[in-house]
C-alpha positions in Angstrom: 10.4 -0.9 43.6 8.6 -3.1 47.8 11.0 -1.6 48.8 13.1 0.7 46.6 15.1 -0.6 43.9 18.5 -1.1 45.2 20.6 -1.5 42.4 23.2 1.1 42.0 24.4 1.3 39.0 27.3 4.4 37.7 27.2 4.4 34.0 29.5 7.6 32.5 28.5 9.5 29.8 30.3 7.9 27.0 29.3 4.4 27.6 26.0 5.6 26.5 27.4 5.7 22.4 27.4 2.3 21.3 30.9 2.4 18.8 29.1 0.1 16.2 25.7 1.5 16.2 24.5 3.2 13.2 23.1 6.4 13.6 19.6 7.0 12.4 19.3 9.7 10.0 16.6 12.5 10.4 14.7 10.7 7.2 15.0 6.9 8.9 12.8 8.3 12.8 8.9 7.5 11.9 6.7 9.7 12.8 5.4 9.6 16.6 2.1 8.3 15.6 3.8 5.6 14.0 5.9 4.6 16.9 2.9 3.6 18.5 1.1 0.6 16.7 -1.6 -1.9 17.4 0.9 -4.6 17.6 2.9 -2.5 20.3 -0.3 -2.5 22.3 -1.0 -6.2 22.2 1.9 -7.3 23.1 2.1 -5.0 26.4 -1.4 -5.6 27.4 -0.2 -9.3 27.5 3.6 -8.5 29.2 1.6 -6.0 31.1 -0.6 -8.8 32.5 2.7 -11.5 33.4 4.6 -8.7 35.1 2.0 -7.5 37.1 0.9 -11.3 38.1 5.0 -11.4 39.1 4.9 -8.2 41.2 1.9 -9.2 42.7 3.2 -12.7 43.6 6.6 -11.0 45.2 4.6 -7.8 47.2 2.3 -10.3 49.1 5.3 -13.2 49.7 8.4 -10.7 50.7 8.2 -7.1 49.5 11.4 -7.5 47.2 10.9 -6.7 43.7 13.9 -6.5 41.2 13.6 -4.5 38.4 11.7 -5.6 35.2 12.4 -3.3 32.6 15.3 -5.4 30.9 13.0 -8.5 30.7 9.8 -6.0 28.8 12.4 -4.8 26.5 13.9 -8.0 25.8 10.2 -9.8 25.5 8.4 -7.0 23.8 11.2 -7.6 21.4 10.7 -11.4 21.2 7.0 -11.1 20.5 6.9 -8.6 17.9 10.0 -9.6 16.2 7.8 -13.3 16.2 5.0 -11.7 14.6 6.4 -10.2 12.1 9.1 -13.0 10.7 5.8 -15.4 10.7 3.8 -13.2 8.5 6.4 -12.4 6.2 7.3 -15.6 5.9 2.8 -16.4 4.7 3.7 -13.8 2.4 2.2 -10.5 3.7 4.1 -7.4 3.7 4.9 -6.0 6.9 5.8 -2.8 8.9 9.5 -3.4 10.0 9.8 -2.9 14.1 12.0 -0.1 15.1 14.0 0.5 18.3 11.1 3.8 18.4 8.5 1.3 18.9 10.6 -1.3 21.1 10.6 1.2 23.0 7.2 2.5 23.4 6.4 -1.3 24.3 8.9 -1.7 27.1 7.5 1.9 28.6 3.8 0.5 28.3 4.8 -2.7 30.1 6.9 -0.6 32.8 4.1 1.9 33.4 1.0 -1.0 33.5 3.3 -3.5 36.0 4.5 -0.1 38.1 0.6 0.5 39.4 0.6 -3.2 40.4 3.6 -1.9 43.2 2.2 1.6 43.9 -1.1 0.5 43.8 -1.0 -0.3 47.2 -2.1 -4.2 47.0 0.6 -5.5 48.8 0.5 -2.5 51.5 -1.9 0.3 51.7 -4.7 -0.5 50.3 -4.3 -4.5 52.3 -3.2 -2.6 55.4 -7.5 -1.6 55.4 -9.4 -4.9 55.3 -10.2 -7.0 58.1 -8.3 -9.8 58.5 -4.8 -6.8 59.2 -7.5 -5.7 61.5 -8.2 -8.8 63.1 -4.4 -9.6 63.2 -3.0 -6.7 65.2 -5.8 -7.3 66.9 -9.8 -5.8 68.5 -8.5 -4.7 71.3 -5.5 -3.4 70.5 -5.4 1.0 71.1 -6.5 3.0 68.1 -7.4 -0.2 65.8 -10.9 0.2 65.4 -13.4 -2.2 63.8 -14.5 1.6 62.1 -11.1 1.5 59.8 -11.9 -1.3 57.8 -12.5 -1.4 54.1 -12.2 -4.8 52.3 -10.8 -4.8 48.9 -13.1 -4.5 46.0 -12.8 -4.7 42.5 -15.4 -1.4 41.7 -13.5 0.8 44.4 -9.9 -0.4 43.7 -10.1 0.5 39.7 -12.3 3.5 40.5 -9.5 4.7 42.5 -6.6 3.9 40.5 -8.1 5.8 37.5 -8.4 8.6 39.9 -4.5 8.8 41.4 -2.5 7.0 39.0 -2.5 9.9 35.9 -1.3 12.8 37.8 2.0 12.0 38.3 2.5 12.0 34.0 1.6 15.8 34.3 3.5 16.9 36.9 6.7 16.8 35.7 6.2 17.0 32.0 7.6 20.1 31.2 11.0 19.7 33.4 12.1 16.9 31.0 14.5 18.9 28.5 15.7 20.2 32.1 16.5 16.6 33.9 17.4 15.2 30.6 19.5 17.3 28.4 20.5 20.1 31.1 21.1 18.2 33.7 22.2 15.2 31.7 21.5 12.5 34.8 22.4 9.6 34.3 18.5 7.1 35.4 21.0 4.3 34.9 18.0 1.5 34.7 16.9 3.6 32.1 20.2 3.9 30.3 21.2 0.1 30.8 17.4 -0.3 28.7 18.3 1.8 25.9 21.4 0.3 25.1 20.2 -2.7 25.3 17.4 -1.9 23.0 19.8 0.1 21.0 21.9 -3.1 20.6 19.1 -5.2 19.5 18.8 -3.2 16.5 22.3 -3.8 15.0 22.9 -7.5 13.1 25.8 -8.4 16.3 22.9 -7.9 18.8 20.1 -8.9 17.1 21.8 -12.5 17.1 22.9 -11.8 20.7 19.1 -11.4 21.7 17.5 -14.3 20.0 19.8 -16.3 21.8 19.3 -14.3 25.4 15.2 -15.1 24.5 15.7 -18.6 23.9 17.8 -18.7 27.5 15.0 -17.0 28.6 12.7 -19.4 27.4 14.6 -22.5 28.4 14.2 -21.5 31.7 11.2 -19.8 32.0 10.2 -23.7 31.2 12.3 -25.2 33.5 10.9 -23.5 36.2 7.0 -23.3 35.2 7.3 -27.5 35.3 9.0 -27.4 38.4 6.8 -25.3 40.1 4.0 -27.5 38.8 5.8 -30.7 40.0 6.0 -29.2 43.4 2.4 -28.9 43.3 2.1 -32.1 43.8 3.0 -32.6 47.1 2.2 -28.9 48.6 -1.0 -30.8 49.9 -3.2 -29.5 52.2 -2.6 -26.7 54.6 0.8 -24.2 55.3 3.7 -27.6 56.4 3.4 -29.4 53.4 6.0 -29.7 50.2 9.1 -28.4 49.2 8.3 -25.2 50.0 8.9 -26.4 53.9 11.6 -29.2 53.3 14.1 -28.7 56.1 17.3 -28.8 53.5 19.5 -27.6 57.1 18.0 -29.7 59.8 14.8 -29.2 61.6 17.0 -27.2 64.7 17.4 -24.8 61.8 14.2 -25.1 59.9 12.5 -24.1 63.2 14.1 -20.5 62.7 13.1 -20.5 59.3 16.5 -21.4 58.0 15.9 -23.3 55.3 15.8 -23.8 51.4 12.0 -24.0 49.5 13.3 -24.4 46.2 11.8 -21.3 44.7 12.8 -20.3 41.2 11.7 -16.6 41.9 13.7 -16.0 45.0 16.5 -17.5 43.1 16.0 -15.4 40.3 15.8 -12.5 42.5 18.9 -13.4 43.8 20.4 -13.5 40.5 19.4 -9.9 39.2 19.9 -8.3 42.3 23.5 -6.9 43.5 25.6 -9.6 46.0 25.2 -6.8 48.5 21.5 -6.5 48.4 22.0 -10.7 48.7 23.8 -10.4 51.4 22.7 -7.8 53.8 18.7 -9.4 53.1 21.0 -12.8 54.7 22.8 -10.8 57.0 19.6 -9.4 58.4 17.9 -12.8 58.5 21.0 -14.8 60.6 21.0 -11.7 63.0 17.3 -11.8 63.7 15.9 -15.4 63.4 19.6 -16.4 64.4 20.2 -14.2 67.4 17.5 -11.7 68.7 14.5 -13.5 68.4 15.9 -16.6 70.0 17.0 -13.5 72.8 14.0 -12.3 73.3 12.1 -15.8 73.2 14.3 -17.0 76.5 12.7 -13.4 78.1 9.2 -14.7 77.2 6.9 -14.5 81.1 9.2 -11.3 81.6 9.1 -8.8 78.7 5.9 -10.0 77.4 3.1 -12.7 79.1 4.6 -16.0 77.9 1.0 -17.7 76.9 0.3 -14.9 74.0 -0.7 -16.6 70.4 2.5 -16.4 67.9 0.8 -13.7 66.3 0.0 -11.2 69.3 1.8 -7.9 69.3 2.0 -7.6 72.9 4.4 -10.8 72.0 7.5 -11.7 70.1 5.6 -10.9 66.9 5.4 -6.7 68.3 9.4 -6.9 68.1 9.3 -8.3 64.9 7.2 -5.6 63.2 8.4 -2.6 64.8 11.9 -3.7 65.1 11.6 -4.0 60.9 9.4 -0.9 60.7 12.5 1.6 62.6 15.3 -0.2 59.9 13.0 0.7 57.8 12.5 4.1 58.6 16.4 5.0 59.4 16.9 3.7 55.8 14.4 5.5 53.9 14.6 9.1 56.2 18.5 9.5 55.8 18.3 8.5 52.4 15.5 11.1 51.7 17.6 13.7 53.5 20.7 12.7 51.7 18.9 12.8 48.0 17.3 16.5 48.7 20.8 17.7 49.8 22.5 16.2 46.3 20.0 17.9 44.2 20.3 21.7 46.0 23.8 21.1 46.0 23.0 19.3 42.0 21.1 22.2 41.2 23.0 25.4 42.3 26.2 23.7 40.8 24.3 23.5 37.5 23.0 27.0 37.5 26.2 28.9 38.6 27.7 26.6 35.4 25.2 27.8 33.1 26.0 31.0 33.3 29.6 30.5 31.8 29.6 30.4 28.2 29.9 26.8 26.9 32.3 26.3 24.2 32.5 22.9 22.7 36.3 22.4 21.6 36.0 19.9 18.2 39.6 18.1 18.6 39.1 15.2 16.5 36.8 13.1 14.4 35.3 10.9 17.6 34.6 13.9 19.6 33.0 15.3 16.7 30.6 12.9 15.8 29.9 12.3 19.5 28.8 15.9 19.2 26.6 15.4 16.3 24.9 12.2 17.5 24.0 14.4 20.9 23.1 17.3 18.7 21.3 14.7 16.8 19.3 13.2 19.7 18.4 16.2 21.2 16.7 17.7 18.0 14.6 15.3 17.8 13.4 15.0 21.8 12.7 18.5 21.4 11.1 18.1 18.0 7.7 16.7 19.7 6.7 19.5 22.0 4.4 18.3 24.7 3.0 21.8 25.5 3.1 23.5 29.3 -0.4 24.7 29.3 -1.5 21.1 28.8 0.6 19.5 31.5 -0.5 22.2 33.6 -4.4 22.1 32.8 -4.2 18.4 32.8 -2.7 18.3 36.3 -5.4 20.7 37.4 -7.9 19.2 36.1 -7.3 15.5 37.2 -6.4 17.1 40.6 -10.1 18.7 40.8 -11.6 15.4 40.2 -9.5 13.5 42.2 -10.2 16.1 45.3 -13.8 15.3 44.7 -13.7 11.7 44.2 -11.4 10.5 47.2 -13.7 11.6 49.4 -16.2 9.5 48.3 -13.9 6.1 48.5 -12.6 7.7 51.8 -14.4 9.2 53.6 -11.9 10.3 56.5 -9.6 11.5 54.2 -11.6 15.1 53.4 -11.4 17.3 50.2 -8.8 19.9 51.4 -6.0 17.2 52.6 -6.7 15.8 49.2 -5.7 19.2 47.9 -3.2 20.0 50.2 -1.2 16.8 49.3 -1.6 17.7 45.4 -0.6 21.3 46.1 2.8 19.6 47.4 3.2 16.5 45.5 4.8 18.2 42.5 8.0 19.2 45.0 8.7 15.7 46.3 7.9 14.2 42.5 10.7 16.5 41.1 13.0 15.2 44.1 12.3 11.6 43.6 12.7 11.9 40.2 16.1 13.8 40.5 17.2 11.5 42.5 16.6 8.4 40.8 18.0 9.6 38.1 21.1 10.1 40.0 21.2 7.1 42.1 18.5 4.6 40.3 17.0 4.6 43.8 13.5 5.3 44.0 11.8 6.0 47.5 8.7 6.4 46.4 7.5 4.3 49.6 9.5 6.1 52.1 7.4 9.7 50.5 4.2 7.2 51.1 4.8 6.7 54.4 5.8 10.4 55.6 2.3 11.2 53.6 1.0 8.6 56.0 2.1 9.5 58.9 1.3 13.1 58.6 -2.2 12.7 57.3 -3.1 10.0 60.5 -2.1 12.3 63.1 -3.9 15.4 61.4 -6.7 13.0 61.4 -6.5 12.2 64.7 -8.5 8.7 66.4 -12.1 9.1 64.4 -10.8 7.7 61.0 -6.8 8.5 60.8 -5.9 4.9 59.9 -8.0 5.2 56.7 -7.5 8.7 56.0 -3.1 7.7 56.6 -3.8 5.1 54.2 -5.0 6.7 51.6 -3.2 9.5 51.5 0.1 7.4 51.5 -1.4 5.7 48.3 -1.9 9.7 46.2 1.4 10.2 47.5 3.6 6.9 46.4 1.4 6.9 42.9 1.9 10.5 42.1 6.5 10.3 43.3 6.5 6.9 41.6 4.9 7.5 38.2 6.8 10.7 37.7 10.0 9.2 38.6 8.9 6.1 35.9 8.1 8.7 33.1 11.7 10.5 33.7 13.4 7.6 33.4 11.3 6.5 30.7 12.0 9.8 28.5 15.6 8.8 29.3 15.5 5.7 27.6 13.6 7.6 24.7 16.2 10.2 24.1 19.2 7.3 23.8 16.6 5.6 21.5 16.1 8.5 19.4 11.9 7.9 20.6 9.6 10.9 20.0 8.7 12.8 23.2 5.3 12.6 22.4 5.2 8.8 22.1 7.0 8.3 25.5 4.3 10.3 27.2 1.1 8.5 25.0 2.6 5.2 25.7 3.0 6.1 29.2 -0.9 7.3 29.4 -2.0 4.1 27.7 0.1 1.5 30.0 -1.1 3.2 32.9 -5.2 3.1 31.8 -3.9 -0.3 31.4 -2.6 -0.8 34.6 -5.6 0.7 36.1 -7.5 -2.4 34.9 -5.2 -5.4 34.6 -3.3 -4.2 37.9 -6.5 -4.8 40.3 -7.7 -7.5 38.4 -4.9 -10.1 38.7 -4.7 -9.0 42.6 -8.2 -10.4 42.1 -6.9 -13.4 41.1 -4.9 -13.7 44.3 -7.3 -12.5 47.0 -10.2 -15.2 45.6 -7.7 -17.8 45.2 -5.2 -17.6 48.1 -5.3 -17.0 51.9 -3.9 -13.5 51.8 -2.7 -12.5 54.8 -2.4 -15.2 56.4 0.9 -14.9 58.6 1.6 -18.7 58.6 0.6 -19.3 54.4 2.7 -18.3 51.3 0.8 -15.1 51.1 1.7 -13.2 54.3 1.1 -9.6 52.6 4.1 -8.3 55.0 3.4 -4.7 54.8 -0.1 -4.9 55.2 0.5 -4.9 58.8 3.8 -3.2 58.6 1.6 0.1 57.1 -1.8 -0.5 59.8 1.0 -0.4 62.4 2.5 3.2 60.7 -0.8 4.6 60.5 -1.6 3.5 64.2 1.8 5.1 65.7 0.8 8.4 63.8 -1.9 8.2 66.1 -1.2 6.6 69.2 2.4 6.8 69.9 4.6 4.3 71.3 2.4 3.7 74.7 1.5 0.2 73.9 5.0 -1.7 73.0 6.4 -4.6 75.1 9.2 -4.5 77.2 12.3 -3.2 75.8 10.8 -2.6 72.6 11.6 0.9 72.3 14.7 1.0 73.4 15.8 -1.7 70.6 13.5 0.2 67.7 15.7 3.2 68.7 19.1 1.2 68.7 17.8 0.0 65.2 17.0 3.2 63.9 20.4 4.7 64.7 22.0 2.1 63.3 20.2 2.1 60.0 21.5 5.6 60.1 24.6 4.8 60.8 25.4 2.3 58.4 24.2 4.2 56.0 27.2 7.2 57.1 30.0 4.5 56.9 28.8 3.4 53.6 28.6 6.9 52.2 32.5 8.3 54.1 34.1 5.2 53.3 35.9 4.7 50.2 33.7 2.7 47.5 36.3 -0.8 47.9 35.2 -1.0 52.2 31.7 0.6 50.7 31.4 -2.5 48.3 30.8 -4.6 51.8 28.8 -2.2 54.2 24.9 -3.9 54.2 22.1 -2.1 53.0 19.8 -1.6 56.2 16.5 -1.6 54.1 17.3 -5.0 52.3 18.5 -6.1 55.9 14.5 -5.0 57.3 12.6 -7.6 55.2 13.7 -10.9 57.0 13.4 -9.4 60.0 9.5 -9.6 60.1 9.1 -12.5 57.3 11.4 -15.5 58.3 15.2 -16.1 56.4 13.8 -18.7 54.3 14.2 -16.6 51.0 17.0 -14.6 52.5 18.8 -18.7 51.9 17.1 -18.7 48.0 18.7 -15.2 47.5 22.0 -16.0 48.5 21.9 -19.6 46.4 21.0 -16.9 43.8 24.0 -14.5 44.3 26.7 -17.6 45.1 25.2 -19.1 41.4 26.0 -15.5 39.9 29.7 -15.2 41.9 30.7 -18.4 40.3 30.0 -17.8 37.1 31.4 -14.1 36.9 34.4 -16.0 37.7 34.0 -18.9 35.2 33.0 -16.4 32.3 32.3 -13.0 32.8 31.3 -12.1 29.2 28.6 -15.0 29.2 27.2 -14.2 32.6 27.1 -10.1 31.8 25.4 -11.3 28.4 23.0 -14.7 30.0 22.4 -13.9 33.8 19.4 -11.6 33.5 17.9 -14.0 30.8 18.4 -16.6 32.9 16.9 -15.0 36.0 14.0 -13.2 34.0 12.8 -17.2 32.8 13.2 -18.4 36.4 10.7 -15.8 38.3 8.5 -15.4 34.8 8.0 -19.3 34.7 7.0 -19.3 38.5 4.8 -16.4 37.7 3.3 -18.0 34.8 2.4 -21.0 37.0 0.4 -19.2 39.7 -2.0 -18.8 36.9 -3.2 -22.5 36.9 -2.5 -22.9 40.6 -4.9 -20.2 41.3 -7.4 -21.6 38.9 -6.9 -25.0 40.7 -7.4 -23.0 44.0 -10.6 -21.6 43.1 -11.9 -24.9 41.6 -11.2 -26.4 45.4 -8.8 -28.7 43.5 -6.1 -29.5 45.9 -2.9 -31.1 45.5 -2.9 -35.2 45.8 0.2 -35.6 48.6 1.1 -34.0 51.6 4.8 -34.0 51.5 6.3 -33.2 55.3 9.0 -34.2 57.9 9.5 -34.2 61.6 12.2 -35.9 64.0 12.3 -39.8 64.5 
């Protein structure tokens, strides 16, 4: 998810039996009603709300966001299997919680927290209010005062409710196809399901409480440290720990320095070293080496009295240097994704038209056999009809023609309808390929939608209409990709069909609400946007920028500036060959372009967290593997949820005008 989710994982197919897992019976599987219960609901309404306060917290700091879905499973477990050893212990009679309805929860959470990413608050639907405006500038070509529309609670739910939905019914009745035919692997998915799958046996069961209360030890730990640094965050953007110059104030300058942040570190934990270490590489090679370049070229290449946050300065480098990594990254990966499936898909159909025989050799293989058998009875058993995925996506893409419109006005009715006439195409290969590389580029779809749309559009209007287009495209790729890899972790669970897809419905209605309501939280509490503050919103003007070049072109860059946005872009391309050609133990060290973009444009500060995060996680792989595979996620999910939990009160305290009693800062003797 900000950017893509980077974590590659390979899981093969028999990892996915678990040897001491008991195998529901037929009789044991409630009913799909019955999967989904009022409990179920309560409990992701509230992880709902935390997860989406944590994404929104990450989008408008740095764009990174790891990957939740182990910490809702492993919570939604927590809470519910709370609730129901406290009432039985008062002596009421309760329903026991199945790994059917775990399940649903963690897919309601996942769903609800996924709108809060391609909803757009961090990027589109920021990249349209003023102060973006105001930044890049009034007199900057094609950024018009006419392309401005501040956020707003009414419009923003109005037109998630109107986007978010269609994505569920466009791929609905490929599922037996991705899932059993296809057999991919969604490996975020798979790693879920075993992991819920485990918490349902006594060996895992104990394994979990003790993974929750690591989970809660530090989500503690770092909610009272994040309230202690409060403290002495004062009064304005220089003060506290988040600024202490742990490496020198030469360094600290450049942005090299540690804040003491429990998220970043927690980031740094979950993520892969390499995704670590190309976010630092990327930081050391621009804050280290090519701004300090350019700087030294300031009076030549660009007028040397421009403000810090002028883009006919140092700051135009930064952006569109980051925006062409960007772009190298997500295009070849796009093209190398479509070419896997064709080549995916005509391997599979010239397979399927060989009779299969299934050899039984022994007892293992034959139970394997049964258990799949088994599983894929009863995804099957829960028809979710064609003619209802089909009407439904109709019908919400009729309303949704109409409505858009009416929110955006440059955007008009028949490029709403041409982008829902193709939507379905790049859905299926988003989804395909994140369930064979976990990578979703849901963005990198957004952004082609973008530029497409602004240059149809044309100067009267393209920016909004770019926008807004980019946000039907990302919500319709990303929710479909969510729901296949959602169905995956139903089949492993042995979870109705027809659950997955309710559950899916009901945590995105959530999401519709709770998603624009806790950015609500931020925009009235913080200074969003604010290239100096916490809250910088990076793709805000990353995506205004997009929408402009659609329109513009490259006439108003500095000096040089093209020429090292095209060096960039190669490269991303580039790297991306060698890591592909090269065999997976030289592949292991090749950086990831994408994760190498962000710092580019933000400052390496968190790029230091990340690495303190992956160093932390190196050490103890090598101390005790077992206990860091089993404890490191725990341990990571408490660290960013206690930070998250904390920006709560702060932003309370915020809107109060309360402000922190000392101003903690340094400079040179």
């Amino acid at each position: 998810m900000g950017t893509e989710n980077s974590s590659e994982l390979e899981i093969t197919e028999p990892l996915l039996v678990e040897k001491d897992l008991k195998i529901p019976a037929f009789g044991e599987i409630p009913h799909w009603r019955d999967q989904i219960t009022i409990r179920g609901l309560v409990v992701s309404a509230l992880l709902g709300t935390l997860f989406c306060i944590i994404t929104h917290k990450l989008n408008l700091t740095v764009g990174i966001i790891p990957s939740l879905n182990v910490a809702a499973g492993l919570l939604g477990f927590f809470f519910v299997k709370s609730w129901t050893t406290f009432l039985s212990k008062l002596g009421f009679q309760v329903k026991p919680f199945t790994r059917q309805e775990n399940t649903v929860i963690q897919t309601c959470v996942v769903a609800c927290y996924g709108l809060a990413f391609s909803g757009g608050f961090g990027s589109y639907l920021i990249a349209m209010d003023e102060k973006t405006y105001k930044l890049i500038g009034p007199d900057y070509p094609g950024n018009r005062a006419e392309d401005i529309k501040n956020p707003s609670l009414g419009w923003m739910i109005g037109f998630m409710f109107v986007v978010s939905f269609l994505g569920l019914f466009s791929l609905v009745p490929l599922r037996k196809v991705m899932v059993i035919d296809y057999k991919l692997t969604y490996p975020s998915g798979t790693a879920t399901a075993m992991l819920i799958n485990s918490f349902h046996t006594n060996t895992g069961a104990e394994l979990a409480v003790k993974q929750v209360q690591c989970l809660g030890k530090y989500l503690g730990i770092s909610f009272f440290w994040s309230f202690f640094k409060w403290f002495f965050s004062g009064v304005g953007d220089s003060c506290g720990f988040d600024n202490f110059p742990t490496l020198g104030l030469l360094l600290y300058k450049n942005t090299f320095y540690f804040d003491f942040s429990p998220t970043y570190v927690g980031c740094g934990l979950i993520c892969p070293h390499i995704v670590n270490c190309s976010v630092l590489l990327g930081a050391i090679i621009s804050w280290g080496f090519l701004w300090p370049f350019i700087n030294t070229h300031a009076g030549d290449w660009y007028p040397a009295d421009l403000g810090s946050n002028d883009f006919k300065g140092l700051y135009g480098y930064k952006v569109f240097i980051a925006i062409s990594l960007i772009l190298g990254d997500g295009l070849y990966n796009l093209v190398k994704i479509i070419a896997v499936t064709i080549k995916e898909i005509y391997n599979s159909s010239s397979k399927q038209s060989l009779p299969i025989v299934h050899e039984v050799q022994d007892h293992e293989s034959s139970k394997l056999l049964v258990e799949q058998r088994e599983k894929d009875a009863i995804f099957l058993k829960d028809r979710i009809p064609s003619w209802l995925a089909g009407s439904g996506y109709v019908g919400l893409a009729a309303i949704s023609t109409a409505a858009i419109p009416m929110i955006f006005p440059p955007l008009k009715w028949y490029l709403v309808l041409a982008s829902y006439i193709v939507a379905p195409a790049l859905a299926f290969c988003n989804s395909y390929g994140t369930g064979l590389t976990d990578w979703s580029l849901a963005s990198t779809y957004g952004k082609i939608g973008l530029f497409f749309f602004a240059s149809v559009v044309g100067t009267n209007g393209g920016v909004i209409a770019g926008l807004a287009a980019c946000g039907v495209m990302m919500s319709i790729v990303a929710t479909a990709a969510d729901l296949m890899q959602d169905f995956k972790t139903g089949y492993l669970t042995y979870s109705s069909a027809k659950s997955m897809f309710a559950s899916q419905i009901v945590g995105t209605a959530m999401g519709c609400v709770i998603a624009p309501l806790t950015f609500w939280l931020f925009w009235t509490a913080f200074d969003i946007g604010d290239p100096n503050g916490p809250y910088k919103a990076p793709y805000a003007v990353i995506f205004r920028e997009m929408a402009i070049l659609g329109i513009e072109g490259f006439s108003e860059l500095p000096k040089h500036c093209l020429a090292i946005c095209y060096g960039f872009f190669i490269a991303a391309i580039v790297i991306n060959i060698l890591r592909d050609i090269t065999p997976p133990k030289i592949s292991q060290f090749i950086p990831i372009p994408m994760a190498m973009a962000i710092p580019f444009y933000i400052g390496a500060y968190f790029a230091i967290d990340m690495f303190v995060g992956t160093v932390i996680l190196f050490v103890w792989e090598r101390v005790n593997r077992k206990s860091s595979e089993d404890f490191a996620g725990a341990v990571a999910s408490g660290l960013i949820c206690g930070d998250g939990i904390w920006t709560v009160p702060s932003a309370i305290l915020s809107i109060l005008k309360v402000n922190p009693p000392i101003c903690m800062s340094f400079g040179p003797t």
